[in-house]
N, C-alpha and C positions, 0 to 999 in steps of 0.2 A: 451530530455527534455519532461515533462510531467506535469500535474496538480496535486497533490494528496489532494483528499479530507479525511481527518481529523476525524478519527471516534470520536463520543460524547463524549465518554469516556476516549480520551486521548489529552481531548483540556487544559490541565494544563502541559502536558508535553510537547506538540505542539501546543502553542497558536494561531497560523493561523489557519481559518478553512479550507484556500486551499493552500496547499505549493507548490512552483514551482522549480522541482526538476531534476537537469540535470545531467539525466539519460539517457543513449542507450537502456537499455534494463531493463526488471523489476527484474531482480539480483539485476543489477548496483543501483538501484531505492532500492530495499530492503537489501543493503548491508547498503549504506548510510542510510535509517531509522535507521537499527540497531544497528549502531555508534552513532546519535544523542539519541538515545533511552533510550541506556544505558540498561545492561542485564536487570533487572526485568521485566522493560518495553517490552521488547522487547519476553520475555517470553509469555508474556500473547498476545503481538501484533502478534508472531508467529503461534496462531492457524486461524488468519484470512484467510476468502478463500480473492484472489487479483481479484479485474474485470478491466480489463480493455473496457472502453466503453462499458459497462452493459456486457462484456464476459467472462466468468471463464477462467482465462488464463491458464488452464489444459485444456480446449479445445482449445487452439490455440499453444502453442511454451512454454508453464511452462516460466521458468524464461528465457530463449533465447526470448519473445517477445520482439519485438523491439518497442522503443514507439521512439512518435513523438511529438512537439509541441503543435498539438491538441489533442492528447490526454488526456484521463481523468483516474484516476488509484481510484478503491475504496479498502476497506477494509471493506470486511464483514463478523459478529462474527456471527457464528453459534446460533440458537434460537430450543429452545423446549422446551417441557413442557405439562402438562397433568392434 
């Protein structure tokens, strides 16, 4: 089970801004998104990096991290520009 916080820009598809989601691990966590999602959604949601507890979970265990009730799961969309 984990928290996920809700990016800006898909609070019309995911009207909670924090959904609480039980989950083992951030697969289990981003399988289920991707069902509720629905493909297009889930297109654009797919290039998010995942943090969990502010940590790129490519530095800890990819999708095998195991989350926990305190846990907090973000979705962050890459930015640049010039």
């Amino acid at each position: 089970m984990a928290r996920l916080v809700v990016p800006f820009g898909f609070q019309k598809v995911f009207p909670e801004r924090v959904m609480v989601m039980e989950a083992a691990s951030v697969g289990q966590l981003m399988a289920q998104l991707r069902a509720r999602a629905g493909e297009d959604n889930w297109k654009k949601l797919a290039r998010a990096f995942v943090l969990v507890n502010g940590v790129a979970v490519s530095r800890l265990q990819g999708n095998n991290t195991p989350l926990s009730q305190q846990d907090e799961v973000w979705l962050v969309f890459p930015a640049g520009g010039g």
